[in-house]
PAKE-657028 format. One record per residue (C-alpha): residue number from 0; residue in three letters; x, y, z. Coordinates in nm, 2 decimals. Each point is the difference from the previous one (the first is absolute). Example, Ala and Ser with C-alpha at 12.3 -4.5 7.8 and 13.67 -1.06 7.14 Angstrom:
<atoms>
    nr   rest     east    north       up
     0    ALA     1.23    -0.45     0.78
     1    SER     0.14     0.34    -0.07
</atoms>
This chain:
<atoms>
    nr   rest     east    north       up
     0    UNK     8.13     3.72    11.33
     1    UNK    -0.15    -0.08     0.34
     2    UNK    -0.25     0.27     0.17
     3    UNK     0.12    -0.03     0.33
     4    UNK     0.33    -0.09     0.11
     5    UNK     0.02     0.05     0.44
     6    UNK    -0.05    -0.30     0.16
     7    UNK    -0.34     0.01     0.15
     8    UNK    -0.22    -0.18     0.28
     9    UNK    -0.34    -0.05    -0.10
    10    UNK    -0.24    -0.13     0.26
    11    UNK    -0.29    -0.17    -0.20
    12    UNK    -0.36    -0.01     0.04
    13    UNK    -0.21    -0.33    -0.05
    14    UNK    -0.36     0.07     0.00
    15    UNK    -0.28    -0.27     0.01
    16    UNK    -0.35     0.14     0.05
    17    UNK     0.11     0.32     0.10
    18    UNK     0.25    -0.09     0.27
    19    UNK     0.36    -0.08    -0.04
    20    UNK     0.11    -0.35     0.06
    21    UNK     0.32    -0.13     0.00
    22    UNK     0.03    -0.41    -0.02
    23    UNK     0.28    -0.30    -0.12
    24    UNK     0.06    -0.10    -0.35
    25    UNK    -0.26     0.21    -0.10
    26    UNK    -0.31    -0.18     0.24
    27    UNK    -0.10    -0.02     0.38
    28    UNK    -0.02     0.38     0.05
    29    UNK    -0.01     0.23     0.26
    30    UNK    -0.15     0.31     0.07
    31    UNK     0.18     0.24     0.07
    32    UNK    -0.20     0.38    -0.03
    33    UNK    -0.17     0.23    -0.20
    34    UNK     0.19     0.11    -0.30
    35    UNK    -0.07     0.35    -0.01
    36    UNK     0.12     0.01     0.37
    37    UNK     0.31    -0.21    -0.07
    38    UNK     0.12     0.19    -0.30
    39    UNK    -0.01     0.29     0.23
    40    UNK     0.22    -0.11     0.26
    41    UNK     0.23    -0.11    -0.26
    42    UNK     0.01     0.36    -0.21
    43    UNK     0.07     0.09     0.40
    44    UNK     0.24    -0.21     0.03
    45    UNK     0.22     0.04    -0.28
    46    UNK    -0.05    -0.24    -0.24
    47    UNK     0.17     0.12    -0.34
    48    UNK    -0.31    -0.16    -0.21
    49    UNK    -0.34    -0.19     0.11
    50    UNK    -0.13    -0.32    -0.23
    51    UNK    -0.37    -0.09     0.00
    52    UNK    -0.15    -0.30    -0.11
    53    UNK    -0.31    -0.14    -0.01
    54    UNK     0.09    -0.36    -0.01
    55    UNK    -0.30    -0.16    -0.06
    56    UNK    -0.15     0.23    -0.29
    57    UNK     0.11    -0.22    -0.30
    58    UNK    -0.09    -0.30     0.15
    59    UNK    -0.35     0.12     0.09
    60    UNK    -0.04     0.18    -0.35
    61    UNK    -0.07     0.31     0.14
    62    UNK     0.13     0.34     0.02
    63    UNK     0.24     0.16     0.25
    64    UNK    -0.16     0.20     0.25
    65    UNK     0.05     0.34    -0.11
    66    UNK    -0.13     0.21     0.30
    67    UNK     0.30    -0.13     0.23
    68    UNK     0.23     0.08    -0.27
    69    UNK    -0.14     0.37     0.02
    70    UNK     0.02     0.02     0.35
    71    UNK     0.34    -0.12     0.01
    72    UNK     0.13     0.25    -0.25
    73    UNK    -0.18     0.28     0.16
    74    UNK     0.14    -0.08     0.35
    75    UNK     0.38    -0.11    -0.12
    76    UNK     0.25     0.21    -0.18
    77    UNK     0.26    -0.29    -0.05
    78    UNK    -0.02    -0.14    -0.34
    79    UNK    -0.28    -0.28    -0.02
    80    UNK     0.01    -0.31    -0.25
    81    UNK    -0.33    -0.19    -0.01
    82    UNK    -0.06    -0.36    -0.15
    83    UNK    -0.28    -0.25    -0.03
    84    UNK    -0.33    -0.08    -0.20
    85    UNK     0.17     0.26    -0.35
    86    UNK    -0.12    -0.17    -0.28
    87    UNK    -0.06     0.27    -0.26
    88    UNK     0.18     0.32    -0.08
    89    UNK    -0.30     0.20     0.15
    90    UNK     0.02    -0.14     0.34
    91    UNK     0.40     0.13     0.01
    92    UNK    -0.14     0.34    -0.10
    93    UNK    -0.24     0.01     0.31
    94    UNK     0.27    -0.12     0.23
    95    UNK     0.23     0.27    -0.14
    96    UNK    -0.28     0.24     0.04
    97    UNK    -0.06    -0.15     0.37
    98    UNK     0.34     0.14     0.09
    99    UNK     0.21    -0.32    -0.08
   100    UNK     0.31     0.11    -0.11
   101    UNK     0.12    -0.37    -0.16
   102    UNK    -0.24    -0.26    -0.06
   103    UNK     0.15    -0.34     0.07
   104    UNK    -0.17    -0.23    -0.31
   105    UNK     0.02    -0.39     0.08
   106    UNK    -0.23    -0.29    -0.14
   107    UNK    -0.19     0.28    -0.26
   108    UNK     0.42     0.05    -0.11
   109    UNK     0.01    -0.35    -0.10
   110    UNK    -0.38    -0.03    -0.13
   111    UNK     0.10     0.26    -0.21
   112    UNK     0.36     0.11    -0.04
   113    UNK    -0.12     0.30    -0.22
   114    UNK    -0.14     0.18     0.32
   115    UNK     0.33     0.07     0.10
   116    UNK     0.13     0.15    -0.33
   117    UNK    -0.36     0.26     0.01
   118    UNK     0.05     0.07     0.39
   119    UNK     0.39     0.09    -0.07
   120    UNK    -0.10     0.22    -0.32
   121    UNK    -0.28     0.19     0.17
   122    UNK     0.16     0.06     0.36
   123    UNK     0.37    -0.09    -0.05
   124    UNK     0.19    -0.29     0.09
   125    UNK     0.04     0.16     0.34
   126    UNK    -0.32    -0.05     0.04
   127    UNK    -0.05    -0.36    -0.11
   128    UNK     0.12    -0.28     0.25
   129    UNK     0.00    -0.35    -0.07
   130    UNK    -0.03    -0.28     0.32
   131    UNK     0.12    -0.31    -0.06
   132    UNK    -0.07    -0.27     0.23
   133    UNK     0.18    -0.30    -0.07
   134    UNK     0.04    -0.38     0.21
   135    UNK     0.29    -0.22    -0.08
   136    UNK    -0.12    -0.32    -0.17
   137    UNK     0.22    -0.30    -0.15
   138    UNK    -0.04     0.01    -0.33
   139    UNK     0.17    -0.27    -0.25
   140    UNK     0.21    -0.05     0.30
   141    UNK     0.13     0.32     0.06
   142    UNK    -0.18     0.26     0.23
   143    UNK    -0.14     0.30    -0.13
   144    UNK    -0.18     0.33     0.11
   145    UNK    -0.35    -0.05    -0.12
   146    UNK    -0.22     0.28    -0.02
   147    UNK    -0.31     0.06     0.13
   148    UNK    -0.33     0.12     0.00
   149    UNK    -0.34     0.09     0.17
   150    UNK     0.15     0.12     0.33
   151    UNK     0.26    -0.33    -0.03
   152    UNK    -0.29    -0.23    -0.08
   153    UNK     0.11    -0.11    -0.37
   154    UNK     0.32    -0.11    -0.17
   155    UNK     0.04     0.18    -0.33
   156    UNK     0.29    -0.25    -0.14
   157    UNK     0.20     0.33    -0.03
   158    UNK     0.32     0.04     0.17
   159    UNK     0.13     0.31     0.20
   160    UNK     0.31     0.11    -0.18
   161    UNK    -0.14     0.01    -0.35
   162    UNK    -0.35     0.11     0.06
   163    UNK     0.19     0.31     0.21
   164    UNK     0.19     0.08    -0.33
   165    UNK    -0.33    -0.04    -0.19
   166    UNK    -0.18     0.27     0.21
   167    UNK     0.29     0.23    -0.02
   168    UNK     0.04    -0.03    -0.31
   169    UNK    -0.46     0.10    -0.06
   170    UNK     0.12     0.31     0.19
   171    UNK    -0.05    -0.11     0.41
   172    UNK     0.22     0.25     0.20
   173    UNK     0.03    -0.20     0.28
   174    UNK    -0.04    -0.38     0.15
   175    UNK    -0.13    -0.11     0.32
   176    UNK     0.20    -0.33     0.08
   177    UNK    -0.21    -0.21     0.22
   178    UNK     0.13    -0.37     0.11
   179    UNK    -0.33    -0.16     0.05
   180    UNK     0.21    -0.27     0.21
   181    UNK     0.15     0.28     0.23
   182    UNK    -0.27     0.21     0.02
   183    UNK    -0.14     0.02     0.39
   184    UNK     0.26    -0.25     0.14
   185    UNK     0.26     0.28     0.16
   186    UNK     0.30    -0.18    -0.11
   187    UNK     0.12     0.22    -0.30
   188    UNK    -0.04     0.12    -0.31
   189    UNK     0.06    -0.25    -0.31
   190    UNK     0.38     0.12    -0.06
   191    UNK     0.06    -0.23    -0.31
   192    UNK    -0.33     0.07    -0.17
   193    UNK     0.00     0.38     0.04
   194    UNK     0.42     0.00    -0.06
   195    UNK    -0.13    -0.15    -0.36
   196    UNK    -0.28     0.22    -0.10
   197    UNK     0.19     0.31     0.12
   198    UNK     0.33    -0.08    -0.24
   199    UNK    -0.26    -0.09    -0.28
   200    UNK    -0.21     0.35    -0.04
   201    UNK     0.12     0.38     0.03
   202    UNK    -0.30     0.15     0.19
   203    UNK    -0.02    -0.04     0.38
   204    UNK    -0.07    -0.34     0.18
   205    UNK    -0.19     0.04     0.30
   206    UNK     0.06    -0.31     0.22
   207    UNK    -0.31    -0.18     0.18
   208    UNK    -0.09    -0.27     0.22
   209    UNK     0.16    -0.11     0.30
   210    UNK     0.14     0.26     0.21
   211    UNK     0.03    -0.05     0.38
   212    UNK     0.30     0.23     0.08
   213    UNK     0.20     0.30    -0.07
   214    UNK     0.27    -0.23    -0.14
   215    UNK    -0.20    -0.16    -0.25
   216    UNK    -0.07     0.33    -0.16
   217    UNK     0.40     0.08     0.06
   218    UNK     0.04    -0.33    -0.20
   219    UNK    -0.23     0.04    -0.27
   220    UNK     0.12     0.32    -0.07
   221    UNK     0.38    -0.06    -0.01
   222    UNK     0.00    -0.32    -0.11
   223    UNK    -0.29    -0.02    -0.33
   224    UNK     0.03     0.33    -0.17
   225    UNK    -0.35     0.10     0.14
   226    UNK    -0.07     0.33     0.03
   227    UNK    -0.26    -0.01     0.26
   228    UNK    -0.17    -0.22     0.25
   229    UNK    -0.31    -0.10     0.07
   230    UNK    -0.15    -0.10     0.40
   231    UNK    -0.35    -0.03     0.13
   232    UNK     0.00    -0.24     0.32
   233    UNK     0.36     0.14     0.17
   234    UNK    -0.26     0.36    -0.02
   235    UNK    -0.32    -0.10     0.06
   236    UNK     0.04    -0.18     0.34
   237    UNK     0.29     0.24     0.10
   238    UNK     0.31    -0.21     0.01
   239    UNK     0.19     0.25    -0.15
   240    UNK    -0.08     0.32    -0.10
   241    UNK     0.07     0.22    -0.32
   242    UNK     0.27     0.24     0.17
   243    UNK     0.15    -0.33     0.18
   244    UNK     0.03    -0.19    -0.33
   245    UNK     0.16     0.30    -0.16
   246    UNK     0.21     0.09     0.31
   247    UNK     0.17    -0.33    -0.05
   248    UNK     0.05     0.01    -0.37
   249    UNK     0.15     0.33     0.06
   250    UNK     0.27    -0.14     0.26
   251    UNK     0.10    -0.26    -0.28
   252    UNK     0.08     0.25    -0.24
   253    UNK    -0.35     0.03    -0.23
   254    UNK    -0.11     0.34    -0.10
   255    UNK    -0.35     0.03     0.13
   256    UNK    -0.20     0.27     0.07
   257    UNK    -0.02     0.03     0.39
   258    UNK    -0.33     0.21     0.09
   259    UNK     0.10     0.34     0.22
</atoms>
């Protein structure tokens, strides 16, 4: 059974040297603040959940920074998934310990897929999401959602659908659906990729990359199965804000959770 079922909006954190950064397709990023001051304003804000990555800790081979982790968790009290640079079993138990509540397991996942089986039995599927990060490529002349890894940087051969049911199925209690090819352009979420992987695994689908507006979370979450949504540039540079984006979902008859 899924572990959360209320539709969500999830403003998410890239970090990159201790800043967060938001960019297109996964390069040319931005700054855009200090995460410990940013996941403040959000927990202020009303964000139902906060997701922090460190997006260049598997490329670079190095851990993720765990003193921002602890300063997030000490200053936020929504609940706080964290991802990037998990490569054993040891470094989710430190990022639990940090005051993540989830830990969000990418390349390490498909390195090696047993990590997610020991994270679920030790802290509960609940605990244990899996972010998936594929880029449609024609394969054998039909196109195909390729995952990848390395903060996007390489192709695993893998495709989205089955490797979602193959991490459900290790013990992953949730999956963060990234479309590489959406991700930073503002003009929607991936409705056909994360409409597949929804209807293909029982535990929620969080949907990722490509937000610009209100109504492309309205749309993913109507139209996919999703059962929350991910933004980062619509926040950040204060196009819309959290109670806007939920305002409007409200009006169009979604049962959010309006702050006040």
């Amino acid at each position: 059974m899924p572990c959360l079922l209320a539709p969500r909006i999830i403003p998410c954190l890239d970090v990159k040297a201790g800043r967060v950064v938001k960019g297109v397709n996964f390069i040319d990023l931005r700054d855009a603040g200090d995460p410990v001051q940013v996941a403040r304003q959000y927990d202020r804000a009303g964000a139902d959940e906060l997701v922090f990555l460190d997006i260049t800790a598997s490329h670079e081979d190095r851990r993720i920074m765990l003193d921002v982790v602890r300063q997030v968790a000490e200053q936020c009290f929504m609940p706080f998934t964290v991802g990037g640079g998990i490569q054993r079993i040891e470094d989710v138990a430190e990022l639990i310990q940090a005051g993540a509540e989830k830990v969000s397991i990418n390349t390490a996942a498909v390195l090696n897929p047993d990590i997610i089986t020991q994270t679920a039995r030790r802290f509960g599927r609940c605990a244990t999401v899996v972010n998936v990060d594929p880029r449609r490529v024609v394969r054998n002349g039909r196109t195909v959602f390729e995952v990848h890894t390395h903060g996007g940087r390489r192709p695993t051969g893998l495709e989205a659908v089955a490797w979602a049911r193959e991490v459900v199925r290790r013990g992953a209690g949730e999956i963060v659906l990234t479309s590489m090819d959406a991700d930073g352009t503002q003009n929607g979420y991936d409705i056909e990729m994360t409409a597949q992987v929804a209807a293909a695994v029982d535990v929620p689908v969080v949907a990722s990359g490509g937000c610009g507006s209100p109504e492309h979370i309205r749309a993913v979450l109507a139209e996919t199965g999703a059962d929350a949504a991910l933004a980062a540039s619509i926040f950040h540079y204060g196009t819309y804000s959290i109670q806007q984006t939920k305002q409007y979902l409200a009006a169009h008859g979604l049962p959010v959770r309006l702050a006040g």
